[in-house]
PDB file of N, CA, C and O in Angstrom, chain B, residues numbered from 101:
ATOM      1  N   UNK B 101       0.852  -1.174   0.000  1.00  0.00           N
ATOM      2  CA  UNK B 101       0.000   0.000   0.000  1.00  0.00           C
ATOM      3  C   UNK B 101       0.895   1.233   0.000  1.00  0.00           C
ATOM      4  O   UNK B 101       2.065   1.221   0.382  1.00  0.00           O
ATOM      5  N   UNK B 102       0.080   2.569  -0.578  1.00  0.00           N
ATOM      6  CA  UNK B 102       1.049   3.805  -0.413  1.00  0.00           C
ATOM      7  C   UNK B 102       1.259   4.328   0.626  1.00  0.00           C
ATOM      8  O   UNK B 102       0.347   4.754   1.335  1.00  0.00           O
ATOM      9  N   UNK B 103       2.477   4.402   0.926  1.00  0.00           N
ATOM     10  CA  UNK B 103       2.824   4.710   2.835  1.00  0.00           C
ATOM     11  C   UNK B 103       2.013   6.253   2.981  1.00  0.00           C
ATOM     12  O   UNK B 103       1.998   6.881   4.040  1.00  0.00           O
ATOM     13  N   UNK B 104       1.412   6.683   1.825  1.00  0.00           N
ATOM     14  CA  UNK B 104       1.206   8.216   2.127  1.00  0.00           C
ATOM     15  C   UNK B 104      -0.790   7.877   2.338  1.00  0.00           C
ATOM     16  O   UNK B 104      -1.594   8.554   2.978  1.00  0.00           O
ATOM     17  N   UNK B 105      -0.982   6.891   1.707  1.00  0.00           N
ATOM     18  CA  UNK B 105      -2.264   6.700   1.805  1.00  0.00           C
ATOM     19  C   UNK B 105      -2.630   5.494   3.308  1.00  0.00           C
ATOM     20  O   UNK B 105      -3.742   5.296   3.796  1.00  0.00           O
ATOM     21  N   UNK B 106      -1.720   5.058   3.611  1.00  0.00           N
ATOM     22  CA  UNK B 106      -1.490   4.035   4.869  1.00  0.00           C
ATOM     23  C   UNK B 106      -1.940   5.190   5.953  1.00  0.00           C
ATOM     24  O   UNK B 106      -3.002   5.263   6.571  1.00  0.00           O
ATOM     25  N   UNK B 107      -0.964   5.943   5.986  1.00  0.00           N
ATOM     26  CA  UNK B 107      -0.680   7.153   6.809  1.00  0.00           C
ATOM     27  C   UNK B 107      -2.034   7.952   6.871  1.00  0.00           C
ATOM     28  O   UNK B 107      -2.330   8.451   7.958  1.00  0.00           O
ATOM     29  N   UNK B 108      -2.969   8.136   5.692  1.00  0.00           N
ATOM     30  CA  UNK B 108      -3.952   8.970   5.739  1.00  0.00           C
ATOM     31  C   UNK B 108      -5.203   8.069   6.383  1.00  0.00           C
ATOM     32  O   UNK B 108      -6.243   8.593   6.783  1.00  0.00           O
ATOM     33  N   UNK B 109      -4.988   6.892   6.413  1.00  0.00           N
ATOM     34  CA  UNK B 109      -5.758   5.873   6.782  1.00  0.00           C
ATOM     35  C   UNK B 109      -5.807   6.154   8.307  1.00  0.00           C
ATOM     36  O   UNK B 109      -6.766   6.508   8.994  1.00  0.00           O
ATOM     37  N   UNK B 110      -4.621   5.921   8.629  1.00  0.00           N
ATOM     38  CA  UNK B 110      -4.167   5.535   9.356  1.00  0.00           C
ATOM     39  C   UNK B 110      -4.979   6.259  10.683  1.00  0.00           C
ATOM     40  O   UNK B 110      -5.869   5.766  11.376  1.00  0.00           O
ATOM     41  N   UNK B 111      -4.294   7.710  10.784  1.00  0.00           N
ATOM     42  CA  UNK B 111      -4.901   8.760  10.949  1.00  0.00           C
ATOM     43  C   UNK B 111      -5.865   9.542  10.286  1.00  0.00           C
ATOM     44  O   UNK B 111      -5.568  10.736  10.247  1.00  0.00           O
ATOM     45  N   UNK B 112      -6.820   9.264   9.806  1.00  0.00           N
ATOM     46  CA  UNK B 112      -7.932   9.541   9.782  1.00  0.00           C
ATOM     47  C   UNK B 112      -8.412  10.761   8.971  1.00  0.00           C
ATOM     48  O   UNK B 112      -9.430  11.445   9.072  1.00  0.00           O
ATOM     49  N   UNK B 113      -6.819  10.845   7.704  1.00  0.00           N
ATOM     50  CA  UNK B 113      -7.082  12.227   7.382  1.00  0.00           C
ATOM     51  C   UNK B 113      -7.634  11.977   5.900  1.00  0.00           C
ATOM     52  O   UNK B 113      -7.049  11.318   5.040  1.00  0.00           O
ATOM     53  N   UNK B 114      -9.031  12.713   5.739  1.00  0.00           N
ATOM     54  CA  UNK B 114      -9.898  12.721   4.940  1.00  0.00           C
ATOM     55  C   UNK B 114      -9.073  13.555   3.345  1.00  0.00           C
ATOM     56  O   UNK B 114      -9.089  13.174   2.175  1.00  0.00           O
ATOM     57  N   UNK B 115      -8.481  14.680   3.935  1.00  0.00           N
ATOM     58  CA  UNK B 115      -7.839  15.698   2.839  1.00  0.00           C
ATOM     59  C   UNK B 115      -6.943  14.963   1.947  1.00  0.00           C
ATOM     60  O   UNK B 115      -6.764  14.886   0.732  1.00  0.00           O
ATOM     61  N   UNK B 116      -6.345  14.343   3.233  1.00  0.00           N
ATOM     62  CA  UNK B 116      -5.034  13.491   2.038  1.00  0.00           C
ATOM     63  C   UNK B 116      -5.674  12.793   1.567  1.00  0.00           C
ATOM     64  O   UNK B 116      -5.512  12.795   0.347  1.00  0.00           O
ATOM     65  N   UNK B 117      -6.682  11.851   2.042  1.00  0.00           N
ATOM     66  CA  UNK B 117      -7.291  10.717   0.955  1.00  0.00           C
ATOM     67  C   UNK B 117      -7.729  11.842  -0.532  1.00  0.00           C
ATOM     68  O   UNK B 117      -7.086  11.894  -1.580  1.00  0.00           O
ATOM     69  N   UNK B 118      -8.741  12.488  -0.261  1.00  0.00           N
ATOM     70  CA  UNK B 118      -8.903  13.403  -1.403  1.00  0.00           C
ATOM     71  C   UNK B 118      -8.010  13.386  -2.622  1.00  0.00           C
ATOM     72  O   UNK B 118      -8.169  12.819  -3.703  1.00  0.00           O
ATOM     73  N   UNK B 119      -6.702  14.405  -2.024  1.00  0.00           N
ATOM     74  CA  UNK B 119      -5.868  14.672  -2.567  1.00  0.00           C
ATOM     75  C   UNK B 119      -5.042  13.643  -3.421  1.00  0.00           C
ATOM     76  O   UNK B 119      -4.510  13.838  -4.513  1.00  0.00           O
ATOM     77  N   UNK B 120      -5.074  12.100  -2.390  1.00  0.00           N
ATOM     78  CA  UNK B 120      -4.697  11.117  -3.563  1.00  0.00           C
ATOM     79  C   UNK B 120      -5.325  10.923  -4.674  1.00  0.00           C
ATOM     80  O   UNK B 120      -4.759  10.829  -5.763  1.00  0.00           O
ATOM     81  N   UNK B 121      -6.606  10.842  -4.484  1.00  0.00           N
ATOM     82  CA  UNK B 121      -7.689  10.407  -4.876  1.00  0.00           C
ATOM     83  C   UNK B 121      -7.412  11.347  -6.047  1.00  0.00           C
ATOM     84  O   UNK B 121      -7.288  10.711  -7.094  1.00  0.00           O
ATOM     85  N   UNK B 122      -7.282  12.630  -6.186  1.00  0.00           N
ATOM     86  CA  UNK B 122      -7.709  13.462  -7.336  1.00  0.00           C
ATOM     87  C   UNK B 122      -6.081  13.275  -7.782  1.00  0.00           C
ATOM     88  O   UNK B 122      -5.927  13.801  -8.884  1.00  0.00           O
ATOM     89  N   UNK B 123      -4.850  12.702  -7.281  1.00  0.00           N
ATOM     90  CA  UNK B 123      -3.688  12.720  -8.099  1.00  0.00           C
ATOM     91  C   UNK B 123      -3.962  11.557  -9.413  1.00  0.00           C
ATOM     92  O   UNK B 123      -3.777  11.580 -10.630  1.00  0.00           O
ATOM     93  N   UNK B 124      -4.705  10.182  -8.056  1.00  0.00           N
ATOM     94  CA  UNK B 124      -4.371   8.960  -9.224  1.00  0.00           C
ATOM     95  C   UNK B 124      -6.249   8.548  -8.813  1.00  0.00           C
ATOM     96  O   UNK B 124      -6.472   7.953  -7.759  1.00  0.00           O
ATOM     97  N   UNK B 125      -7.132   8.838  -9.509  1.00  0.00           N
ATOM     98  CA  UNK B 125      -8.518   8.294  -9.278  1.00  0.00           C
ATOM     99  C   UNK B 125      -8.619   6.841  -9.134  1.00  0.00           C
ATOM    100  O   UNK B 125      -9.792   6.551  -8.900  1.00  0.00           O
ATOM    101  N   UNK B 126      -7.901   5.863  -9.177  1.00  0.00           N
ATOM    102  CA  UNK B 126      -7.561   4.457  -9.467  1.00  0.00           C
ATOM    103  C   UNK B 126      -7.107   3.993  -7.653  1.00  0.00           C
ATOM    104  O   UNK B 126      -7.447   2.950  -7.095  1.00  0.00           O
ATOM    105  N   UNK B 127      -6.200   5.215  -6.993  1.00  0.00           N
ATOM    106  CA  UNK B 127      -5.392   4.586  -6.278  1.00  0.00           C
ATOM    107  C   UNK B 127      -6.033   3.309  -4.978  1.00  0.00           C
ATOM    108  O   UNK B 127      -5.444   2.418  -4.366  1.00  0.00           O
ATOM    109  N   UNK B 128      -7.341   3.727  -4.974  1.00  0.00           N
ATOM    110  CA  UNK B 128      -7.757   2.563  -4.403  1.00  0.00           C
ATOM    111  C   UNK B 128      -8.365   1.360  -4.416  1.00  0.00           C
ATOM    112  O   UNK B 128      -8.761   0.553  -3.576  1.00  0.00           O
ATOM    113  N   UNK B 129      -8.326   1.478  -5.914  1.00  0.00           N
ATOM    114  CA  UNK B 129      -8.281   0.234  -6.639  1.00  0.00           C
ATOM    115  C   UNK B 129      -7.173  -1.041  -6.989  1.00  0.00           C
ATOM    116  O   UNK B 129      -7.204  -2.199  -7.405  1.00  0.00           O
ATOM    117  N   UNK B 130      -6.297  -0.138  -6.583  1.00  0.00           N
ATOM    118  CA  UNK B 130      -5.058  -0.580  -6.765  1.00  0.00           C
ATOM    119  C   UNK B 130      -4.459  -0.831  -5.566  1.00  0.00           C
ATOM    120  O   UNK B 130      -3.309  -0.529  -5.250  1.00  0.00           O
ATOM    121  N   UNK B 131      -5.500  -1.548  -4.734  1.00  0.00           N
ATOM    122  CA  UNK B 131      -4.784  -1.619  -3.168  1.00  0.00           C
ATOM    123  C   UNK B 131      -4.826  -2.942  -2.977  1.00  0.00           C
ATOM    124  O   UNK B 131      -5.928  -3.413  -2.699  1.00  0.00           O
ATOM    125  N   UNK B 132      -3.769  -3.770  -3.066  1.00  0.00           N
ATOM    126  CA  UNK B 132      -4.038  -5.775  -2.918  1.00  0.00           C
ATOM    127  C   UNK B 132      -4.512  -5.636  -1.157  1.00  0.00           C
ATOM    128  O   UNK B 132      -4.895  -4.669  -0.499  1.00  0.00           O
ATOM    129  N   UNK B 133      -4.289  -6.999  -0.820  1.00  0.00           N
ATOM    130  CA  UNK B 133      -4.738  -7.412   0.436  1.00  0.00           C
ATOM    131  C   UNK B 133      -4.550  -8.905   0.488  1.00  0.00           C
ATOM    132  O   UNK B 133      -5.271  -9.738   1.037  1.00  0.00           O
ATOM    133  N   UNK B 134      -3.216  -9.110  -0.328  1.00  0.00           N
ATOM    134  CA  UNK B 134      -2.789 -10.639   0.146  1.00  0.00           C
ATOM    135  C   UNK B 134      -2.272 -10.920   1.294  1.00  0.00           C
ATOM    136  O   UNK B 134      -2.483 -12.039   1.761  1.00  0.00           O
ATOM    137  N   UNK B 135      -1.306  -9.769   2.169  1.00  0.00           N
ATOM    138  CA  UNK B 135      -0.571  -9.289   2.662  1.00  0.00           C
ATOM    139  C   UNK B 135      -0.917  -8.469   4.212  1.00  0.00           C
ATOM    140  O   UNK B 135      -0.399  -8.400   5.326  1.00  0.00           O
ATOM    141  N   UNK B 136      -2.034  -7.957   3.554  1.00  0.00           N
ATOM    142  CA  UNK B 136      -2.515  -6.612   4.864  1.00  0.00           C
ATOM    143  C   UNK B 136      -3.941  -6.348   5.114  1.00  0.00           C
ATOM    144  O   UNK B 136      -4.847  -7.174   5.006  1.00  0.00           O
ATOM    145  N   UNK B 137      -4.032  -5.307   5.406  1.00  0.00           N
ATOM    146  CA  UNK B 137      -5.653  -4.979   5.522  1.00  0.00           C
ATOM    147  C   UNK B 137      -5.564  -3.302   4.287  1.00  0.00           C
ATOM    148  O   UNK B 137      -4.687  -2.567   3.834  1.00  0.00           O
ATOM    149  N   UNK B 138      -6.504  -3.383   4.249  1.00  0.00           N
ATOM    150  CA  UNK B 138      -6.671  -1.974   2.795  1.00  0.00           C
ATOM    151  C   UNK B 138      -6.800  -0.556   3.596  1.00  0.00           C
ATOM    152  O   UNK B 138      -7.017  -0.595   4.807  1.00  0.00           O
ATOM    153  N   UNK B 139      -6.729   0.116   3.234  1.00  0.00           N
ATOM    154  CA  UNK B 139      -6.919   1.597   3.658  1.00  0.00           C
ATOM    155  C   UNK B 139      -8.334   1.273   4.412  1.00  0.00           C
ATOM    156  O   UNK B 139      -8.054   1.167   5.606  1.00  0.00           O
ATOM    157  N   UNK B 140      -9.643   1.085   4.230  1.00  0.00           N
ATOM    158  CA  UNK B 140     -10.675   1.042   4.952  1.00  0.00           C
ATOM    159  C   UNK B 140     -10.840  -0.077   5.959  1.00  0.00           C
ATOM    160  O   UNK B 140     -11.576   0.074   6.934  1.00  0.00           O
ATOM    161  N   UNK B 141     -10.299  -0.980   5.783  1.00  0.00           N
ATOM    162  CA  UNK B 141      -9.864  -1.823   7.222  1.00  0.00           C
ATOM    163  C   UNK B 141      -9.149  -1.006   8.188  1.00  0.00           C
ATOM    164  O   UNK B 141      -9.339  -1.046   9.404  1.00  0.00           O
ATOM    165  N   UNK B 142      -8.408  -0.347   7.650  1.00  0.00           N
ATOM    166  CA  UNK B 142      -7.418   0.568   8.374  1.00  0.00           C
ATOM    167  C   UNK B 142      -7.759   1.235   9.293  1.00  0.00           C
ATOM    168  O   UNK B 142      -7.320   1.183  10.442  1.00  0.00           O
ATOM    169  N   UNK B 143      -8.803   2.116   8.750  1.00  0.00           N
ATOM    170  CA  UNK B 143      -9.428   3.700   9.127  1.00  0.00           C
ATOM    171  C   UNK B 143     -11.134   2.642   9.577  1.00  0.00           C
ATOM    172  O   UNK B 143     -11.914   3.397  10.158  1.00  0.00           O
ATOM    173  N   UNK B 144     -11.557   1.605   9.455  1.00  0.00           N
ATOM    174  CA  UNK B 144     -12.426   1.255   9.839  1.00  0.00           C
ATOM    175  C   UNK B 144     -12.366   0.666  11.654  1.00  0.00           C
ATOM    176  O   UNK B 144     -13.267   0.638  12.493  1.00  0.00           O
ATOM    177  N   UNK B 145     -10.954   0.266  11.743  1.00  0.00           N
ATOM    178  CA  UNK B 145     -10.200  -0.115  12.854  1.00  0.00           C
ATOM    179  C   UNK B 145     -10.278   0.693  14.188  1.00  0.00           C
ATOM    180  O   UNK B 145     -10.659   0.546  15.349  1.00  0.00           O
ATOM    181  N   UNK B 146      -9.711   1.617  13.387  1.00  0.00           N
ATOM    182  CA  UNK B 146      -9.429   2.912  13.966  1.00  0.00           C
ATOM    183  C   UNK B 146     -10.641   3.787  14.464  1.00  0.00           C
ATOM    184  O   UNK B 146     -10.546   4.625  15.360  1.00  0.00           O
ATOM    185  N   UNK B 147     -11.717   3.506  13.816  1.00  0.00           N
ATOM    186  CA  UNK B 147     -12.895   4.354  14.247  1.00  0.00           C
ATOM    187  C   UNK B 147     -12.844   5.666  13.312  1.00  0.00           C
ATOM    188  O   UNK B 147     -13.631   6.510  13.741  1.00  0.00           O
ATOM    189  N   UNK B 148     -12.304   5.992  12.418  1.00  0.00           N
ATOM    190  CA  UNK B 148     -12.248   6.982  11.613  1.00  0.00           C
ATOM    191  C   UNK B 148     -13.361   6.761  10.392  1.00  0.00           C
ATOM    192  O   UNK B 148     -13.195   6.113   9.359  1.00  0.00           O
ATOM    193  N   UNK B 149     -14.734   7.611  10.887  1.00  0.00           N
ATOM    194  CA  UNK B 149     -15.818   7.435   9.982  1.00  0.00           C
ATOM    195  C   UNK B 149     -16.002   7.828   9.010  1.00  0.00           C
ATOM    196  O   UNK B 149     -16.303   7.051   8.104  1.00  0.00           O
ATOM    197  N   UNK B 150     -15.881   9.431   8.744  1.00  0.00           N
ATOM    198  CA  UNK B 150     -15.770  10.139   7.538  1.00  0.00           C
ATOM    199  C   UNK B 150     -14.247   9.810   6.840  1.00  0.00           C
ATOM    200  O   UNK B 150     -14.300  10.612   5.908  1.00  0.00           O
ATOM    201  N   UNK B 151     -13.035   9.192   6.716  1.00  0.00           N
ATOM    202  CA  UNK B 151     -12.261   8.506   6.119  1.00  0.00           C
ATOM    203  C   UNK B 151     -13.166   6.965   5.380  1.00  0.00           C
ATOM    204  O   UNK B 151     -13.117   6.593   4.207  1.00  0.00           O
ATOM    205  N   UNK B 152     -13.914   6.343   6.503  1.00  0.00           N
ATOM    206  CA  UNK B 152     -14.383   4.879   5.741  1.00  0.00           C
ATOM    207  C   UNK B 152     -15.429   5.687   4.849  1.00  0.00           C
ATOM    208  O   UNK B 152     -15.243   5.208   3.730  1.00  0.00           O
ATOM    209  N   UNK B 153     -16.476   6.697   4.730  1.00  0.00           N
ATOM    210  CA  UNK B 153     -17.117   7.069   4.189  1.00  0.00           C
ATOM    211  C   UNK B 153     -17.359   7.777   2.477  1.00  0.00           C
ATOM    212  O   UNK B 153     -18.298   7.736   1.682  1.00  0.00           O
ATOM    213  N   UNK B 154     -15.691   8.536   2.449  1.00  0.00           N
ATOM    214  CA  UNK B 154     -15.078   8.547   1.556  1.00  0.00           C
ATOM    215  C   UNK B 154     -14.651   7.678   0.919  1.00  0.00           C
ATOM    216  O   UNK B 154     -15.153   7.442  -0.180  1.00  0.00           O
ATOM    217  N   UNK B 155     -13.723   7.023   1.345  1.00  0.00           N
ATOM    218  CA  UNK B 155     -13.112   5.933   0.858  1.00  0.00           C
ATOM    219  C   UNK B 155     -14.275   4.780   0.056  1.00  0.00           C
ATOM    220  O   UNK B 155     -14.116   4.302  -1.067  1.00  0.00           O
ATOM    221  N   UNK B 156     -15.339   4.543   0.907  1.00  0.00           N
ATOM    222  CA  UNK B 156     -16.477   3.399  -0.090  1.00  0.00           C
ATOM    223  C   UNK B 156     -16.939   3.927  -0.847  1.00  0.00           C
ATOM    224  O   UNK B 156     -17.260   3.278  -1.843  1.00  0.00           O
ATOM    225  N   UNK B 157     -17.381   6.114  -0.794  1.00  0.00           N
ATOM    226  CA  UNK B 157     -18.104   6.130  -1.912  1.00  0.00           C
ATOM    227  C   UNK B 157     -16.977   6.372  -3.120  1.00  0.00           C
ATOM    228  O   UNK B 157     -17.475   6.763  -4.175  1.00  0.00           O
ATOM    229  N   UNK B 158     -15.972   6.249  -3.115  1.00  0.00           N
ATOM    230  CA  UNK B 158     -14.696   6.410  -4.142  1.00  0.00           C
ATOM    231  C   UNK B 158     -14.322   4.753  -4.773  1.00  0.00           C
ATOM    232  O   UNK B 158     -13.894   4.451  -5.888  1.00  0.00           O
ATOM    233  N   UNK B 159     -14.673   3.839  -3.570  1.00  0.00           N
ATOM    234  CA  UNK B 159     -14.090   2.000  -4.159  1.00  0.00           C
ATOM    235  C   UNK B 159     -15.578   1.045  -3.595  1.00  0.00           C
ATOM    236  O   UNK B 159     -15.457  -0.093  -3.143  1.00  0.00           O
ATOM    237  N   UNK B 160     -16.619   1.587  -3.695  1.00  0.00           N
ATOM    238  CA  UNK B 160     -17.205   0.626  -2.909  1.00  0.00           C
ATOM    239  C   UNK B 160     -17.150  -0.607  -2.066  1.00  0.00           C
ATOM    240  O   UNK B 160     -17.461  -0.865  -0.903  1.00  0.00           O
ATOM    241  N   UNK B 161     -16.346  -1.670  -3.655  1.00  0.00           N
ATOM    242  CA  UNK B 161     -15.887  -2.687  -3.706  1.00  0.00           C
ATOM    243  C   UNK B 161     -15.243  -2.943  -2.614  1.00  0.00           C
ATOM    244  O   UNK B 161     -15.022  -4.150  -2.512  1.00  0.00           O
ATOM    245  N   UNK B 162     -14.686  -2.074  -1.406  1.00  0.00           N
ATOM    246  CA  UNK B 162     -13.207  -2.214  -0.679  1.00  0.00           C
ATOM    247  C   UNK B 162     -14.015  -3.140   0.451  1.00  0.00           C
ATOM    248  O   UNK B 162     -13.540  -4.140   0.989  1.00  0.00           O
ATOM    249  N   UNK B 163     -15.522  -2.508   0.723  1.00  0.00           N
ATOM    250  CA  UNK B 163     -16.219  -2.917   1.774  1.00  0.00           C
ATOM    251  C   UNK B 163     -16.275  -4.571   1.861  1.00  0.00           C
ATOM    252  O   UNK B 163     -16.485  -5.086   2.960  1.00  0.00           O
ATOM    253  N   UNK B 164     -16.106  -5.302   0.816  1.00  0.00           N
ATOM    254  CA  UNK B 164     -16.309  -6.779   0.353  1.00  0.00           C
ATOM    255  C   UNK B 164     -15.059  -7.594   0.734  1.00  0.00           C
ATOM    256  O   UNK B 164     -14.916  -8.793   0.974  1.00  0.00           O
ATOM    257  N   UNK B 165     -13.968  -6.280   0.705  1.00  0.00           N
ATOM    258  CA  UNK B 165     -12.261  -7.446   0.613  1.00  0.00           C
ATOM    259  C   UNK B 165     -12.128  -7.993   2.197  1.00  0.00           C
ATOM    260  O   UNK B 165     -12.384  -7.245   3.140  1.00  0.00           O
ATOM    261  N   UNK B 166     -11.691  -9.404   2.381  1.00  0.00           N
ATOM    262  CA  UNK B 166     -11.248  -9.641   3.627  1.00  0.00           C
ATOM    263  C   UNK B 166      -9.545  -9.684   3.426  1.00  0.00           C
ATOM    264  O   UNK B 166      -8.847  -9.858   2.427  1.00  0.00           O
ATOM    265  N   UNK B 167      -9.234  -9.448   4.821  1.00  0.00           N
ATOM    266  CA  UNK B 167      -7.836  -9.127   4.669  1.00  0.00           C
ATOM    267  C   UNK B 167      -7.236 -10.271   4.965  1.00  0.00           C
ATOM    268  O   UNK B 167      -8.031 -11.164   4.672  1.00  0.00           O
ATOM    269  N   UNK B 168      -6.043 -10.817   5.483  1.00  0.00           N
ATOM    270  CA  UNK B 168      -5.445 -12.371   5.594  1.00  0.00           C
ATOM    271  C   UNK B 168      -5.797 -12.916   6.318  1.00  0.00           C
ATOM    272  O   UNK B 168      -5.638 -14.137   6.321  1.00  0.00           O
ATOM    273  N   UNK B 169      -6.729 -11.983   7.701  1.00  0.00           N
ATOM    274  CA  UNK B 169      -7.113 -13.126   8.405  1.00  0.00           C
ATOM    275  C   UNK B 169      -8.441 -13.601   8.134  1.00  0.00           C
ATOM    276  O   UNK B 169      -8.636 -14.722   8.605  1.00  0.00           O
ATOM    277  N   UNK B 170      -9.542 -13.034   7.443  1.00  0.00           N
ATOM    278  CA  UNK B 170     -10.495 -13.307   6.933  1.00  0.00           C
ATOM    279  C   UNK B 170     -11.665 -12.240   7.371  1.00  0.00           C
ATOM    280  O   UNK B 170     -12.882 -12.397   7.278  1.00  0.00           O
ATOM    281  N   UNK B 171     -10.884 -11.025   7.914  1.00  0.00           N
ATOM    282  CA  UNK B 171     -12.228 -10.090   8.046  1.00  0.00           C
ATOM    283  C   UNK B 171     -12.609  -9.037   7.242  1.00  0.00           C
ATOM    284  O   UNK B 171     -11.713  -8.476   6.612  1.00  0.00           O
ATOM    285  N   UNK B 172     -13.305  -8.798   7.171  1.00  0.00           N
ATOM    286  CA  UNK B 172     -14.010  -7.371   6.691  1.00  0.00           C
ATOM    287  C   UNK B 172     -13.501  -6.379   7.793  1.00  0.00           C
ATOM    288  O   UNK B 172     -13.029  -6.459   8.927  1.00  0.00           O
ATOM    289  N   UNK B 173     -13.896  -5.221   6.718  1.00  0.00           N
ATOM    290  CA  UNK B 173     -13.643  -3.625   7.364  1.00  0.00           C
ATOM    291  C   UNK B 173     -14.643  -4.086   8.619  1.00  0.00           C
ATOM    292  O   UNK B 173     -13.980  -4.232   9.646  1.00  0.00           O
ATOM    293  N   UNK B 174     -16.136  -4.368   8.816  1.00  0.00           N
ATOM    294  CA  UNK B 174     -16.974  -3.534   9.021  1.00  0.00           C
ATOM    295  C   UNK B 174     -16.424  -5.278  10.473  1.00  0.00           C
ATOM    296  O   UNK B 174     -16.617  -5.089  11.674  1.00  0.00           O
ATOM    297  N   UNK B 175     -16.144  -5.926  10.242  1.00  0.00           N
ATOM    298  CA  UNK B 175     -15.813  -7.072  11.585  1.00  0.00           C
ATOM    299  C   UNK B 175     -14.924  -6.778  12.183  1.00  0.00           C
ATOM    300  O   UNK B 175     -14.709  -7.284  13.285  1.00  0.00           O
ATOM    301  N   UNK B 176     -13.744  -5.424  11.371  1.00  0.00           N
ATOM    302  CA  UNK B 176     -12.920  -5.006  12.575  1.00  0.00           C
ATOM    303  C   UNK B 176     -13.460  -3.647  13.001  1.00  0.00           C
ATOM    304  O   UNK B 176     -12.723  -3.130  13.840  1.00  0.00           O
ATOM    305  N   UNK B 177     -14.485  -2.936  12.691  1.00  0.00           N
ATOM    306  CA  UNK B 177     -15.070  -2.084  13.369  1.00  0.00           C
ATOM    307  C   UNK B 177     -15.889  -1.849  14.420  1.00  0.00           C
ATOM    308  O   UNK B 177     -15.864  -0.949  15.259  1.00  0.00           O
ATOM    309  N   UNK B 178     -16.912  -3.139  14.213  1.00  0.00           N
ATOM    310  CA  UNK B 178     -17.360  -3.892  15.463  1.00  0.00           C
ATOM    311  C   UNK B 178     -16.851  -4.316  15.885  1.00  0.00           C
ATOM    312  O   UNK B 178     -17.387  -4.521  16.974  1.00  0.00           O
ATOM    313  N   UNK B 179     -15.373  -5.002  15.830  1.00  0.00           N
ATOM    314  CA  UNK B 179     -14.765  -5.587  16.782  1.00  0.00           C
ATOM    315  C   UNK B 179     -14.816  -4.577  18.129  1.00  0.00           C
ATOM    316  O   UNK B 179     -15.370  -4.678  19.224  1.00  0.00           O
ATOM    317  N   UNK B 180     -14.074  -3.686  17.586  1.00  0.00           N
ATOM    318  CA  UNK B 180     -13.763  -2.367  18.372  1.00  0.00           C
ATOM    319  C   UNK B 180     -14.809  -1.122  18.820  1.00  0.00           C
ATOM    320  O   UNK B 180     -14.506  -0.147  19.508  1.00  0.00           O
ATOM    321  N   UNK B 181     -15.906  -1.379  18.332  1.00  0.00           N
ATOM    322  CA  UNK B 181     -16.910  -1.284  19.120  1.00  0.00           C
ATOM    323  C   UNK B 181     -17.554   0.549  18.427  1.00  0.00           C
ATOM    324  O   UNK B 181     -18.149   1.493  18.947  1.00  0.00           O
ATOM    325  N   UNK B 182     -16.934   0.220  16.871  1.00  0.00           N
ATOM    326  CA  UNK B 182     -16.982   1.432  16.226  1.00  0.00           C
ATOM    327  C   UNK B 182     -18.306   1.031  14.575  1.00  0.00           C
ATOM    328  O   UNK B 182     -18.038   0.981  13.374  1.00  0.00           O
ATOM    329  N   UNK B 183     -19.644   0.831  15.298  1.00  0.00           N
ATOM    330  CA  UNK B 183     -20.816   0.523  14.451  1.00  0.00           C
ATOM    331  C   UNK B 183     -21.875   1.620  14.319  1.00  0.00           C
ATOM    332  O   UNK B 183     -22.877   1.432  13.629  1.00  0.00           O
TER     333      UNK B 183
END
């Protein structure tokens, strides 16, 4: 993943997602998950709402990926008690 979009995940910052977003419109399409969890696992983790909010209406698709251990965004959000 892009350490600059990890980072925006990460912390919860909506602008930078944007800002990727309008460099490469693709970039979160282009996010595997053989390996990790995706930008919205990330920021779904984390409790960062308006980041997961952006982020699905830009990849929808992201909401569907499980990451290596077999969860969804939205099973590590409830995990953590962020529904």
């Amino acid at each position: 993943m892009d350490p600059k979009l990890f980072n925006a995940a990460f912390t919860g910052d909506v602008n930078v997602l944007l800002g990727l977003i309008q460099e490469d419109p693709l970039i979160l399409h282009t996010v595997t998950v053989t390996t990790s969890n995706t930008p919205l696992h990330v920021a779904a983790l984390l409790g960062h709402a308006e980041f997961v909010m952006v982020a699905m209406q830009n990849h929808p698709g992201l909401v569907d990926e499980l990451n290596q251990q077999g969860f969804s965004p939205i099973h590590l959000a409830s995990a953590k008690g962020h529904w």
